[in-house]
Backbone of each chain as nested JSON, in Angstrom:
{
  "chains": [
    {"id": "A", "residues": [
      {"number": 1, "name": "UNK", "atoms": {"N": [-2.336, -16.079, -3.334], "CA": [-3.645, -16.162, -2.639], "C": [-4.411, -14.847, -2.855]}},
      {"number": 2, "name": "UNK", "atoms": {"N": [-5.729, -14.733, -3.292], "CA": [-6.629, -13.731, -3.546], "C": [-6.729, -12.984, -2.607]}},
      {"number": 3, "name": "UNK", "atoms": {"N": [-6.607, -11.446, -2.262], "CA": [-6.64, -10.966, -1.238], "C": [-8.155, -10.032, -1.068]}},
      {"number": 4, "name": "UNK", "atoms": {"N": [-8.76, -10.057, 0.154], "CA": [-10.138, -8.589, 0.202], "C": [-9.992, -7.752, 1.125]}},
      {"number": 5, "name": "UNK", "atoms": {"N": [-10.896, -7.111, 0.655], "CA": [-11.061, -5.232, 1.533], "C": [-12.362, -5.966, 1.798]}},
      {"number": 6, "name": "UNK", "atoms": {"N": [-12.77, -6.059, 2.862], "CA": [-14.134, -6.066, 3.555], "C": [-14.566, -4.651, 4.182]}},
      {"number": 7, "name": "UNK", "atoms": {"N": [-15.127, -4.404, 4.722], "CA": [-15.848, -2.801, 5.063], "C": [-17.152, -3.551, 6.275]}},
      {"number": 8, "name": "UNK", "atoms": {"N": [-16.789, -3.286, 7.491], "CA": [-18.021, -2.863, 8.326], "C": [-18.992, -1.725, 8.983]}},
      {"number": 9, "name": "UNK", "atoms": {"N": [-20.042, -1.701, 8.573], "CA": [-20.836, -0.028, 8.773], "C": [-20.708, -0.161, 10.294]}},
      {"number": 10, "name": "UNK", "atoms": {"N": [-21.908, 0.578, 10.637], "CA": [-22.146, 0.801, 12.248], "C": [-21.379, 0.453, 13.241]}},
      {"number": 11, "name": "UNK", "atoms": {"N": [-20.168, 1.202, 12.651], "CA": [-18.893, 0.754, 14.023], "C": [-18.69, 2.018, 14.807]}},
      {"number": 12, "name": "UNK", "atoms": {"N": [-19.882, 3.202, 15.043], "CA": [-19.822, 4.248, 15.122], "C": [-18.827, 3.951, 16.532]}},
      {"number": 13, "name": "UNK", "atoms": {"N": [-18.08, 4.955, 17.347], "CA": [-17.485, 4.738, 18.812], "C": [-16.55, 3.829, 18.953]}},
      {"number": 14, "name": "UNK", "atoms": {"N": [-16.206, 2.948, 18.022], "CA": [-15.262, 1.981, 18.426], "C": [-14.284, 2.442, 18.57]}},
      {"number": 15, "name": "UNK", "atoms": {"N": [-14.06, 1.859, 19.494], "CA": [-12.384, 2.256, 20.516], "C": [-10.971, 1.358, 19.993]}},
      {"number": 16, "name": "UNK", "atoms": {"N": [-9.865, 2.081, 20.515], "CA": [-9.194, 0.985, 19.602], "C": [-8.901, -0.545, 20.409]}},
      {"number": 17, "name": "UNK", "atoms": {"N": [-9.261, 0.093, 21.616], "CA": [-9.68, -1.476, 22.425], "C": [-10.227, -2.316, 22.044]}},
      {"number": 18, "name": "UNK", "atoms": {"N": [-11.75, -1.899, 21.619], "CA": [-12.491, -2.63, 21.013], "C": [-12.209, -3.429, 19.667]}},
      {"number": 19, "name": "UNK", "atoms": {"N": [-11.583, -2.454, 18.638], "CA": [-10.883, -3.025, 17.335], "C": [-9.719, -4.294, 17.883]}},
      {"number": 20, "name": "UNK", "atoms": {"N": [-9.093, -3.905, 18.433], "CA": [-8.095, -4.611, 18.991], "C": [-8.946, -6.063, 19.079]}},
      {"number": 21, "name": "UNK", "atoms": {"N": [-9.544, -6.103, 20.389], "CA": [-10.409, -7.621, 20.453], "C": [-11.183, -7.847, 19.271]}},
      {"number": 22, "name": "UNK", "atoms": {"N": [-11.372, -7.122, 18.398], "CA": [-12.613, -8.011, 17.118], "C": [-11.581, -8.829, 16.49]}},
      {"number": 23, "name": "UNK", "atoms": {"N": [-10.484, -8.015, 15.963], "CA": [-9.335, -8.695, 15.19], "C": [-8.914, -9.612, 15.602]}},
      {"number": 24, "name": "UNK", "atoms": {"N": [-8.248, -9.727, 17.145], "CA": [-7.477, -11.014, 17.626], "C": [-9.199, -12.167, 17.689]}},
      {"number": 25, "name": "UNK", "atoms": {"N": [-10.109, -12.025, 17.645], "CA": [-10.996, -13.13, 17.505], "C": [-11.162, -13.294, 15.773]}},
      {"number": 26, "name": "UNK", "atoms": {"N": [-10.787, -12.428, 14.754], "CA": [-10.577, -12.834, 13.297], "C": [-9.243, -13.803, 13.347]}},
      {"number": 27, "name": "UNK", "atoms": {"N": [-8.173, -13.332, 14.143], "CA": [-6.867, -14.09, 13.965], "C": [-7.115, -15.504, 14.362]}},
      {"number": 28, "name": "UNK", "atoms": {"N": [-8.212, -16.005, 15.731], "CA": [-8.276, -16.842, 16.58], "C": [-8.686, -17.883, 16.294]}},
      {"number": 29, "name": "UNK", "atoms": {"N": [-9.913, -17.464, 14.714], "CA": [-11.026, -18.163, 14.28], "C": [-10.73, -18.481, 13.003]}},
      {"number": 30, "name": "UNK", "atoms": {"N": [-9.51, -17.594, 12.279], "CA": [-8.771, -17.771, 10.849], "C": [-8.243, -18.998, 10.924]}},
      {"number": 31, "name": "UNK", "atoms": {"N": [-7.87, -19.622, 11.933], "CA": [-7.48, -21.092, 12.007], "C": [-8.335, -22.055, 11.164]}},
      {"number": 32, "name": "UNK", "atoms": {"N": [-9.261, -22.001, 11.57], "CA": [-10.634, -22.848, 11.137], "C": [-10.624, -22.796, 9.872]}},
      {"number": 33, "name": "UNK", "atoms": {"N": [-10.128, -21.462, 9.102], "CA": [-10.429, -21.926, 7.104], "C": [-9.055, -21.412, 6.644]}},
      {"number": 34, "name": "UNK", "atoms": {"N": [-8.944, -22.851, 6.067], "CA": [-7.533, -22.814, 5.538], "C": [-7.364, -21.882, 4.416]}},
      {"number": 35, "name": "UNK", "atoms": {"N": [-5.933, -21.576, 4.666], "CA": [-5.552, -19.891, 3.614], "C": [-6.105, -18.632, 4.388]}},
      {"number": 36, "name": "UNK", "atoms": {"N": [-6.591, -18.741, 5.354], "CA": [-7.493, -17.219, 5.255], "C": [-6.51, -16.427, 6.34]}},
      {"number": 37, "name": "UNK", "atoms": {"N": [-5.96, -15.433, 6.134], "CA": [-5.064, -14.813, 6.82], "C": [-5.207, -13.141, 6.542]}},
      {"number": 38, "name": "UNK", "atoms": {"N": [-6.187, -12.648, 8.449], "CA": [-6.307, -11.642, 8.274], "C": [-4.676, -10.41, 8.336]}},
      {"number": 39, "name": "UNK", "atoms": {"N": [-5.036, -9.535, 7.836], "CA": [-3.764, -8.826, 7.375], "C": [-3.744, -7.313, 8.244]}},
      {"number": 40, "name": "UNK", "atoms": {"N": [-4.927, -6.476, 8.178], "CA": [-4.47, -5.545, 8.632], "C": [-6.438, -4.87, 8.514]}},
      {"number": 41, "name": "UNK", "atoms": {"N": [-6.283, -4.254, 9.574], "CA": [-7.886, -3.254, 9.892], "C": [-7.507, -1.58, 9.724]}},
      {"number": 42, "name": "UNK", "atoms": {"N": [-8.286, -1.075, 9.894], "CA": [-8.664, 0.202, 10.389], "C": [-9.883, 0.954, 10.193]}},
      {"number": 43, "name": "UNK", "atoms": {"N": [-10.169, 2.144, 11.353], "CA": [-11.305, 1.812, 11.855], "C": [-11.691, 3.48, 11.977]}},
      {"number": 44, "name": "UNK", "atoms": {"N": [-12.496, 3.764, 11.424], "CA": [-13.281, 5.789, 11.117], "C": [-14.091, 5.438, 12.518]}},
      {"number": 45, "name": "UNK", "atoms": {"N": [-13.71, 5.903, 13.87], "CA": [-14.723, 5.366, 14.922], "C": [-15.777, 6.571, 14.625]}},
      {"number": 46, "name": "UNK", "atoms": {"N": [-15.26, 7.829, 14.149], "CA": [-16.94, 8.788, 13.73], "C": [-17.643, 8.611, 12.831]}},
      {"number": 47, "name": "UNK", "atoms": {"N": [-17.423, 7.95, 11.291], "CA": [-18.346, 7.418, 10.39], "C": [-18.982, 5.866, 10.896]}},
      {"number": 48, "name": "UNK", "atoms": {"N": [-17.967, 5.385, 11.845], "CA": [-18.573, 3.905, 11.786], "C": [-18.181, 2.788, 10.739]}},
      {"number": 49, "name": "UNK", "atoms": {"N": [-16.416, 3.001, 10.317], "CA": [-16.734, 2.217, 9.389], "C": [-15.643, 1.141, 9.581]}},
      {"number": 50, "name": "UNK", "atoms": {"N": [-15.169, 0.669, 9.505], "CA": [-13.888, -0.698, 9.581], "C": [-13.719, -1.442, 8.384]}},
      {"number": 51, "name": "UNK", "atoms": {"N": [-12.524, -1.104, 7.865], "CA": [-11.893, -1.746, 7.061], "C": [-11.056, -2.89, 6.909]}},
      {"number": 52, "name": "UNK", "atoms": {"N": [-11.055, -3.978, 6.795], "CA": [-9.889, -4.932, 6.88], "C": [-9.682, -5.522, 5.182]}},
      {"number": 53, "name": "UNK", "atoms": {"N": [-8.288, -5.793, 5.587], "CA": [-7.215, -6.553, 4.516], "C": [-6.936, -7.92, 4.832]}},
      {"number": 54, "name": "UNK", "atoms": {"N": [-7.191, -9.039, 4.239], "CA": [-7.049, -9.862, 4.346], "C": [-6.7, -11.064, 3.049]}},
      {"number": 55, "name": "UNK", "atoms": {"N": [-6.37, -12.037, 3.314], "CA": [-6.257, -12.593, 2.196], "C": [-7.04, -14.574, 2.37]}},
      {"number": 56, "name": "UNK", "atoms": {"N": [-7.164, -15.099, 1.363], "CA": [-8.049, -16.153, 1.546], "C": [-7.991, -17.085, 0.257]}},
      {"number": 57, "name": "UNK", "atoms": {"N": [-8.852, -18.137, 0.221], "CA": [-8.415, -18.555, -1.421], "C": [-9.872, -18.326, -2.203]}},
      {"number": 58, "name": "UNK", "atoms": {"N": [-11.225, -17.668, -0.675], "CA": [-12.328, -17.035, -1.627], "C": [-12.705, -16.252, -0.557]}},
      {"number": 59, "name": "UNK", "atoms": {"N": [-14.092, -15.288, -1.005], "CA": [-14.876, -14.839, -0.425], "C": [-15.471, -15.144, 0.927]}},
      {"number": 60, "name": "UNK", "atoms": {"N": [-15.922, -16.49, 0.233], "CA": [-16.871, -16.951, 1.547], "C": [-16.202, -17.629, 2.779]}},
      {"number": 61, "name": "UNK", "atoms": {"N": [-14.537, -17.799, 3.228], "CA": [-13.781, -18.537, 3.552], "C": [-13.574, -17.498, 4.473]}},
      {"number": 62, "name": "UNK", "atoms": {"N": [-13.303, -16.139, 4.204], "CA": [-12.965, -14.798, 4.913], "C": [-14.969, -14.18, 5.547]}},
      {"number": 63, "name": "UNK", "atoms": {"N": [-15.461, -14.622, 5.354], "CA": [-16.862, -14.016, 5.49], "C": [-17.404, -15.021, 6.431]}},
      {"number": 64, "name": "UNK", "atoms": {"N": [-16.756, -16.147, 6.238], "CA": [-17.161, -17.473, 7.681], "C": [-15.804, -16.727, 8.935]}},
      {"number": 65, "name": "UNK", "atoms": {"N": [-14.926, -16.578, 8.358], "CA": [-13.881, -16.24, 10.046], "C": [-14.717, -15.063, 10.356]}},
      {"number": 66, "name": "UNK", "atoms": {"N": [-15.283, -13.799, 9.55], "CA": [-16.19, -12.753, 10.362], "C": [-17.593, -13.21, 11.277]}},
      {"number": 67, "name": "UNK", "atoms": {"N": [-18.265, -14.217, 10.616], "CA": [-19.253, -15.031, 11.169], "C": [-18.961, -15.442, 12.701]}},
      {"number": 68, "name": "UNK", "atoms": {"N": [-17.623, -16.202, 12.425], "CA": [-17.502, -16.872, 13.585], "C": [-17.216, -16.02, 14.915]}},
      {"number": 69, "name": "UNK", "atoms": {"N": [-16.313, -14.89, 14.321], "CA": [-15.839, -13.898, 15.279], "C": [-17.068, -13.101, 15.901]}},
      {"number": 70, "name": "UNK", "atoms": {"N": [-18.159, -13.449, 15.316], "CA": [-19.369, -12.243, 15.963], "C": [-19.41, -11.042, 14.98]}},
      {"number": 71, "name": "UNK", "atoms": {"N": [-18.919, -11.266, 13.815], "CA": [-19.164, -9.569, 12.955], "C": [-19.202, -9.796, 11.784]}},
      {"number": 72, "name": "UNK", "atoms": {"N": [-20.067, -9.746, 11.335], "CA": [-20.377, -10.157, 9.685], "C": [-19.625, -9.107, 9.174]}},
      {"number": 73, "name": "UNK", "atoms": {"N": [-19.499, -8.767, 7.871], "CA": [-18.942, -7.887, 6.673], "C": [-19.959, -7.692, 6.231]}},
      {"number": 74, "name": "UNK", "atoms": {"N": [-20.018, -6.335, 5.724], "CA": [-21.418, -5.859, 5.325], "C": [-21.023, -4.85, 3.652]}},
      {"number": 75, "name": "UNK", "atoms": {"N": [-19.562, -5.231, 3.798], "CA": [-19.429, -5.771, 1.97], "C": [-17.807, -6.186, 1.884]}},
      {"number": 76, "name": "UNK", "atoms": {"N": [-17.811, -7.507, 1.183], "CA": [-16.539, -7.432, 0.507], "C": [-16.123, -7.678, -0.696]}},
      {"number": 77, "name": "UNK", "atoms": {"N": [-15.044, -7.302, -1.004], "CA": [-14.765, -6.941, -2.42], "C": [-12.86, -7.849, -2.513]}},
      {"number": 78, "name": "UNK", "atoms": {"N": [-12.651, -8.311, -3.275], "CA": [-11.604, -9.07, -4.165], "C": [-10.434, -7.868, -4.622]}},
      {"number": 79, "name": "UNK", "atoms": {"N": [-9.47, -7.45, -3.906], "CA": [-9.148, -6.51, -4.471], "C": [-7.379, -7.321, -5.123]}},
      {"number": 80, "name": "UNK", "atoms": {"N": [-8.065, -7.601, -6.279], "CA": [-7.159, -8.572, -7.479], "C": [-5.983, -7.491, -7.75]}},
      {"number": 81, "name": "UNK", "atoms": {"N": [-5.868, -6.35, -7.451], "CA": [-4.676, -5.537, -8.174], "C": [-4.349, -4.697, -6.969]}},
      {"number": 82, "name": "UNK", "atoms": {"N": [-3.249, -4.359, -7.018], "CA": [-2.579, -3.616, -5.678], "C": [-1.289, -2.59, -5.847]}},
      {"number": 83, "name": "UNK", "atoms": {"N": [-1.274, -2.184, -5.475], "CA": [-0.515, -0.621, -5.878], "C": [0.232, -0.064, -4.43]}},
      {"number": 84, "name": "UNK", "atoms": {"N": [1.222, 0.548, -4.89], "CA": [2.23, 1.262, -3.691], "C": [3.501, 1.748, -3.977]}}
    ]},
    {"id": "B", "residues": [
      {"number": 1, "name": "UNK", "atoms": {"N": [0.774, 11.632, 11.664], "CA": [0.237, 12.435, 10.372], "C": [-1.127, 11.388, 10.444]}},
      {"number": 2, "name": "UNK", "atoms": {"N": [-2.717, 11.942, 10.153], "CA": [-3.445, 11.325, 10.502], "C": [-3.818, 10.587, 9.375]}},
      {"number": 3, "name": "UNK", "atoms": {"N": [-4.22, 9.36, 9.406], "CA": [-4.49, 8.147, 7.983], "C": [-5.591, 8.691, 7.749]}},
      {"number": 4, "name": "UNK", "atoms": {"N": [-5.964, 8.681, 5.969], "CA": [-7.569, 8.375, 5.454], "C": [-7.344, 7.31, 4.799]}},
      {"number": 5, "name": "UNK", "atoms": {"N": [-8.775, 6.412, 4.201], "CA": [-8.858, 5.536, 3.744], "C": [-9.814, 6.049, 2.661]}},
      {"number": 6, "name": "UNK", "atoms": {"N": [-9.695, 5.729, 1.021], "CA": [-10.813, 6.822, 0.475], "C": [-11.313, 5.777, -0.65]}},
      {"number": 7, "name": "UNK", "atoms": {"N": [-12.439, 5.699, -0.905], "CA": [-13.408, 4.567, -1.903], "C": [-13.811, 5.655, -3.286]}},
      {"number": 8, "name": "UNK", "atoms": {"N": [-13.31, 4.903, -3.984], "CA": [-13.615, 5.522, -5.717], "C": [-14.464, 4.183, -6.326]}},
      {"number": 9, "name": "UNK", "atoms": {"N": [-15.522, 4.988, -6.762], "CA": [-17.068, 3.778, -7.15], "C": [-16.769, 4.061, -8.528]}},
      {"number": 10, "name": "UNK", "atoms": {"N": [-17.33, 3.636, -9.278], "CA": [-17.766, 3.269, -10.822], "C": [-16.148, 2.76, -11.701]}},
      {"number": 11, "name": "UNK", "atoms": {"N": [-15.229, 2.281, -10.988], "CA": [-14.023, 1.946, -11.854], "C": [-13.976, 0.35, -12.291]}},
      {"number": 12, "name": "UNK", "atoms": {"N": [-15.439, 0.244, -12.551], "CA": [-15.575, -1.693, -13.385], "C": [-14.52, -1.224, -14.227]}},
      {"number": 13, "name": "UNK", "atoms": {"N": [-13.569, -2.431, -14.597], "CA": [-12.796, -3.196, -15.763], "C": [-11.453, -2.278, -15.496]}},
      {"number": 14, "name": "UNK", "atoms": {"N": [-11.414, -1.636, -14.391], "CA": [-10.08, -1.191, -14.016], "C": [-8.946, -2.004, -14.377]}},
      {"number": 15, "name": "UNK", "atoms": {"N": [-7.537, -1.712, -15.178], "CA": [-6.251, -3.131, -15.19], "C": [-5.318, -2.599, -14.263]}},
      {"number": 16, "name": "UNK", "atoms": {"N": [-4.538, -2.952, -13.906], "CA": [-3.225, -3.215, -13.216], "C": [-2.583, -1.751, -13.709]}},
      {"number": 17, "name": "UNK", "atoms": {"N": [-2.715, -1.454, -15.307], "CA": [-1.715, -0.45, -15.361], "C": [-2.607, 1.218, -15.684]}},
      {"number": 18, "name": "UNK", "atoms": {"N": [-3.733, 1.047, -15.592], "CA": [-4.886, 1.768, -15.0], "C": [-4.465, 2.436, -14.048]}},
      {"number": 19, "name": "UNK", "atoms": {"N": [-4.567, 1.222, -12.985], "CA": [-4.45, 1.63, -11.66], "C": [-3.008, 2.387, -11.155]}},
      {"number": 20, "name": "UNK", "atoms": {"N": [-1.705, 1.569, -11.784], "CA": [-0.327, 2.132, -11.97], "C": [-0.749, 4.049, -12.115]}},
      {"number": 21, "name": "UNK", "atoms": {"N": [-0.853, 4.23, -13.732], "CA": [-0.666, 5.436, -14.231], "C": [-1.337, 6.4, -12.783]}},
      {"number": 22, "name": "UNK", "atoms": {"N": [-2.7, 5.779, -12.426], "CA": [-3.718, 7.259, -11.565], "C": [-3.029, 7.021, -9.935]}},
      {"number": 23, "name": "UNK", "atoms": {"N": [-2.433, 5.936, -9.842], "CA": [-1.819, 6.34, -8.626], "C": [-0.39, 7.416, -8.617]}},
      {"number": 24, "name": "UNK", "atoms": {"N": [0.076, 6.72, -9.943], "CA": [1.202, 7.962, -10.062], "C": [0.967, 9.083, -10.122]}},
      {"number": 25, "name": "UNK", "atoms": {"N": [-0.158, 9.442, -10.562], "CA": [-0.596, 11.067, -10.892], "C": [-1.09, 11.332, -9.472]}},
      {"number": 26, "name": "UNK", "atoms": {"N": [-1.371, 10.795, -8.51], "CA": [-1.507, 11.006, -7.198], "C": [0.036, 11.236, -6.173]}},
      {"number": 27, "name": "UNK", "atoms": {"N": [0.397, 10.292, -6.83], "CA": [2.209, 10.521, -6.044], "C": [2.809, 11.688, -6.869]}},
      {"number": 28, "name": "UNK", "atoms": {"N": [2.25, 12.072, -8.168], "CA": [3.462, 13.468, -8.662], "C": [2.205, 14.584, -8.065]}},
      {"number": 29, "name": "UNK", "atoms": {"N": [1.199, 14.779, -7.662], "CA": [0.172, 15.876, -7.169], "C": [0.375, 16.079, -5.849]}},
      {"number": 30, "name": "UNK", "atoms": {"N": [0.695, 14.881, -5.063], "CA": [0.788, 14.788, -3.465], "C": [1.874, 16.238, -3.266]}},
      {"number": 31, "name": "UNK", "atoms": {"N": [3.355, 16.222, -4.225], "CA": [4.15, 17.351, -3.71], "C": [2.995, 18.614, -3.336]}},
      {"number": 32, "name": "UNK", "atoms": {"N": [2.402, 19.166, -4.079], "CA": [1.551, 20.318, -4.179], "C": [0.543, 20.355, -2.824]}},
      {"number": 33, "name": "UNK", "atoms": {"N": [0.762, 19.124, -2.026], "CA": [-0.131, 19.492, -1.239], "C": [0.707, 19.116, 0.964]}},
      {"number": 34, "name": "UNK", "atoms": {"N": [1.396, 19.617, 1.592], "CA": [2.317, 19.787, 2.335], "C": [1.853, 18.187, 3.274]}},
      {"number": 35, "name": "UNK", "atoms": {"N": [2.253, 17.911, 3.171], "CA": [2.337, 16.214, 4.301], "C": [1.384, 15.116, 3.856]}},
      {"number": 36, "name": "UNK", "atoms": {"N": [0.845, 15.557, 2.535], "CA": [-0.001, 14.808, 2.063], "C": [0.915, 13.577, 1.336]}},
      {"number": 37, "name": "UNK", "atoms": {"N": [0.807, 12.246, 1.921], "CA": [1.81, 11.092, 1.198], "C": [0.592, 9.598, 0.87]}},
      {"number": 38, "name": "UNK", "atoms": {"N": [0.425, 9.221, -0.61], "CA": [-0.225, 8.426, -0.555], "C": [0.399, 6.858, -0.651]}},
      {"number": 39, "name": "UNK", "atoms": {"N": [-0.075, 5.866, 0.189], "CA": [0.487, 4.726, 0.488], "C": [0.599, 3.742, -0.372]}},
      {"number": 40, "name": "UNK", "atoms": {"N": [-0.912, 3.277, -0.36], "CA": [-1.117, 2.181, -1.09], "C": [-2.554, 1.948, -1.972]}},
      {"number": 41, "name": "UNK", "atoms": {"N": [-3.035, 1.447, -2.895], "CA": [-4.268, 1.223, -3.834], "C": [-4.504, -0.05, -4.038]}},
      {"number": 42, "name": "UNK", "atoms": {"N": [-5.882, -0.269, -3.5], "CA": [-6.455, -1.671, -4.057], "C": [-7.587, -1.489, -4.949]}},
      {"number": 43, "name": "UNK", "atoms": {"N": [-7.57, -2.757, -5.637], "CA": [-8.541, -2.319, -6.65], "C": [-9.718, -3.627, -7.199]}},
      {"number": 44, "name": "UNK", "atoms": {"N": [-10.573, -3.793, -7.265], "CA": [-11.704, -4.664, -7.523], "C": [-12.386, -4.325, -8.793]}},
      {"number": 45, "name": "UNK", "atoms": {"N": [-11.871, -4.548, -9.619], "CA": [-12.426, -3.999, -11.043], "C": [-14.01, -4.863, -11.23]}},
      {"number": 46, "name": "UNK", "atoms": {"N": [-14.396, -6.172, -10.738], "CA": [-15.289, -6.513, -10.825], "C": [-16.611, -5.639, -10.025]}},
      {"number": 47, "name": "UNK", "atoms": {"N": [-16.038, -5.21, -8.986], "CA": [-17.196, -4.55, -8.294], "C": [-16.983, -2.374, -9.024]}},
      {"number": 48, "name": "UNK", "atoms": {"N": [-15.529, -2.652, -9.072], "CA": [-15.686, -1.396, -9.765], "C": [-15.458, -0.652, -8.023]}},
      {"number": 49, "name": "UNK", "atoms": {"N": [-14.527, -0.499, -7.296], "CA": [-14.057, -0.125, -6.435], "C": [-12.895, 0.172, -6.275]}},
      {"number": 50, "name": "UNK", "atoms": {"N": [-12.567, 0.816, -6.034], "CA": [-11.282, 1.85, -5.567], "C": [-10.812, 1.724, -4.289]}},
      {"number": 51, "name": "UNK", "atoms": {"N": [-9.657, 1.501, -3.174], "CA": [-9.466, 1.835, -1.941], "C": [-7.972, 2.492, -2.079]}},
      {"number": 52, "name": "UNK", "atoms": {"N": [-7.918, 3.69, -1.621], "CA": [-6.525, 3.971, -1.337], "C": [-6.296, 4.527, 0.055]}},
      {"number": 53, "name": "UNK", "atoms": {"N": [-4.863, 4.227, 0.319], "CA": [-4.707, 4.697, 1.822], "C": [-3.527, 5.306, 2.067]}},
      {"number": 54, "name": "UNK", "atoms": {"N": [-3.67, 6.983, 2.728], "CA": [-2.867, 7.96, 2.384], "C": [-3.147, 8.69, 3.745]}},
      {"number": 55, "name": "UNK", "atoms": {"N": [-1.946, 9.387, 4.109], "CA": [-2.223, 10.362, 5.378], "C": [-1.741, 11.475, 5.112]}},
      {"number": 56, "name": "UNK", "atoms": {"N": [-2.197, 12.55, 5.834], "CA": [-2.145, 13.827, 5.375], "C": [-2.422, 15.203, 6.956]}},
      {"number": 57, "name": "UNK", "atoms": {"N": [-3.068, 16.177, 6.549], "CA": [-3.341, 16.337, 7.599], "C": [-4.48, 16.679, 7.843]}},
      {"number": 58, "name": "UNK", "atoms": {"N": [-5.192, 16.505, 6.655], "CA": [-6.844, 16.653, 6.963], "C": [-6.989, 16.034, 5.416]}},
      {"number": 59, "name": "UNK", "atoms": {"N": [-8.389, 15.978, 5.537], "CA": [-9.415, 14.91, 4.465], "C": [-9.431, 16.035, 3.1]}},
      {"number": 60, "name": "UNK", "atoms": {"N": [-9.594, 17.144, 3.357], "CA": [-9.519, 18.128, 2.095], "C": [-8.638, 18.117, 1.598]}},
      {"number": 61, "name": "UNK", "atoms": {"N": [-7.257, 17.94, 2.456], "CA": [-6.209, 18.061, 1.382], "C": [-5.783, 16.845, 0.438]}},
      {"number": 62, "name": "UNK", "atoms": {"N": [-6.089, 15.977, 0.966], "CA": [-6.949, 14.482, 0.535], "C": [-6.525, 14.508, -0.766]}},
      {"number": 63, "name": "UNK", "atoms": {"N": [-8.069, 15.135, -0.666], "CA": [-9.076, 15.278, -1.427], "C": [-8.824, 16.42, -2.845]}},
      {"number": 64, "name": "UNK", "atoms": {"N": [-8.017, 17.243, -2.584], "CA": [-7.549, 17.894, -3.215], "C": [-6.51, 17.629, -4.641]}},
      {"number": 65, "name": "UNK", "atoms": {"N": [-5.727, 16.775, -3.786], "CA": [-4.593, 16.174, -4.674], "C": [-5.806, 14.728, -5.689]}},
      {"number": 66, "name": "UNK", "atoms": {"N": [-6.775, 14.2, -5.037], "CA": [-6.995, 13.19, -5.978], "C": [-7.886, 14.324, -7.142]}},
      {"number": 67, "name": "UNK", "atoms": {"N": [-8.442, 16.001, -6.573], "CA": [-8.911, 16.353, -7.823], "C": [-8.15, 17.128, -8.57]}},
      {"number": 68, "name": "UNK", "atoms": {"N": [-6.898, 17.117, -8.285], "CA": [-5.817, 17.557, -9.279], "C": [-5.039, 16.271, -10.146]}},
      {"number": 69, "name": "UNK", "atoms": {"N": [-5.341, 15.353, -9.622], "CA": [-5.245, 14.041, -10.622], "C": [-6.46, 13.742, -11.474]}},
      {"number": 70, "name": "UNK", "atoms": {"N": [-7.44, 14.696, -11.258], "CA": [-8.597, 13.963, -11.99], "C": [-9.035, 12.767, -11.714]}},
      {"number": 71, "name": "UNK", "atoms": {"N": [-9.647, 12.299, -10.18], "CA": [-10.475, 11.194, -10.046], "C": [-10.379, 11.602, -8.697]}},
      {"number": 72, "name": "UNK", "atoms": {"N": [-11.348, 12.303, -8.464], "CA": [-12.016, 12.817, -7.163], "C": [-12.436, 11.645, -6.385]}},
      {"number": 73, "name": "UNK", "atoms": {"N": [-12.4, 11.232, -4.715], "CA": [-12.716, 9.944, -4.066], "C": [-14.63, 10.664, -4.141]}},
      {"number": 74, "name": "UNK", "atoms": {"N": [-14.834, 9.111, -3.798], "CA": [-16.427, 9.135, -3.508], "C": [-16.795, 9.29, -2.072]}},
      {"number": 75, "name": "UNK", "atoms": {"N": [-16.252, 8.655, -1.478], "CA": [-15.693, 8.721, -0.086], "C": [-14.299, 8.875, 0.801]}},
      {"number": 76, "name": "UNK", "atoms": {"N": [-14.157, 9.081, 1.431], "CA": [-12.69, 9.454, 2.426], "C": [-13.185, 9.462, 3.912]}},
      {"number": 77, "name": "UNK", "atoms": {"N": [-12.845, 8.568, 4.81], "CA": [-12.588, 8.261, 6.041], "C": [-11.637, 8.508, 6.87]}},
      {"number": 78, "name": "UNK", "atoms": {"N": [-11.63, 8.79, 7.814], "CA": [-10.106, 9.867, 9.017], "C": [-10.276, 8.096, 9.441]}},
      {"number": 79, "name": "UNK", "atoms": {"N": [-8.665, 7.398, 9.477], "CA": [-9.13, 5.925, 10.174], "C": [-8.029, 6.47, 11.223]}},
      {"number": 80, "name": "UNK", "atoms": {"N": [-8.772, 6.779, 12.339], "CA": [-7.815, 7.099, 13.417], "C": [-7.341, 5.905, 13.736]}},
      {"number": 81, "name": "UNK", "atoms": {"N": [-7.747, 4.29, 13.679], "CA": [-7.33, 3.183, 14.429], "C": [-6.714, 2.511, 13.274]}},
      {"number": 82, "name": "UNK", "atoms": {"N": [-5.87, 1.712, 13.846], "CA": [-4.801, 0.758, 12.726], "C": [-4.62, -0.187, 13.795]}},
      {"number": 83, "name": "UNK", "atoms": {"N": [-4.657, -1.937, 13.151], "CA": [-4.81, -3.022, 14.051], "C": [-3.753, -3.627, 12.712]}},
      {"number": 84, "name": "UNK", "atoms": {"N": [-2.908, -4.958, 13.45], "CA": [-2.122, -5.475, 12.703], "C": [-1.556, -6.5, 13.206]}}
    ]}
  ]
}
């Protein structure tokens, strides 16, 4: 299954409370499109930025569970190769 | 040890063993720099994006080891929060 790095800006202050509830409403709403299984966040609360890992069988499948959750992606990217 | 998350722009048509060789030159540079350990690399050769995720104990020293590998980040983020 194709996996992405999505990136959200203006997350300036977010708490990890707050991260906490965005995600469990990505996990809640990942139901709804089949394959899409968020994986893992993290979150620069002084730049504002949030990162998540996820995987899906496209783009727009992972960009509807952010929709639904209340938080668009404001870019994602296909990251086809992976390293560690 | 505090996480960064760091974005390298212009790497269109990046391969698999691309990405292999410059992460290794990041894992043999990391010794040179004291708690600096890098994790993991994703990579989007279509958009030409970079993500790696490494903790250390500040963003310079980062930053240091990717310019002793020769491929300085474009960005680097302190992700104090991790959700999973």
């Amino acid at each position: 299954m194709p996996r992405f790095m999505d990136v959200h800006h203006h997350m300036e202050g977010i708490t990890p409370e707050a991260l906490h509830e965005e995600h469990a409403k990505d996990l809640e709403h990942q139901q709804s499109e089949k394959g899409v299984r968020f994986i893992k966040a993290w979150a620069d609360p002084k730049a504002g930025k949030v990162f998540c890992l996820s995987e899906g069988p496209d783009m727009n499948s992972v960009q509807r569970v952010h929709e639904k959750a209340g938080h668009r992606a404001d870019e994602i990217y296909e990251v086809s190769i992976e390293e560690e």
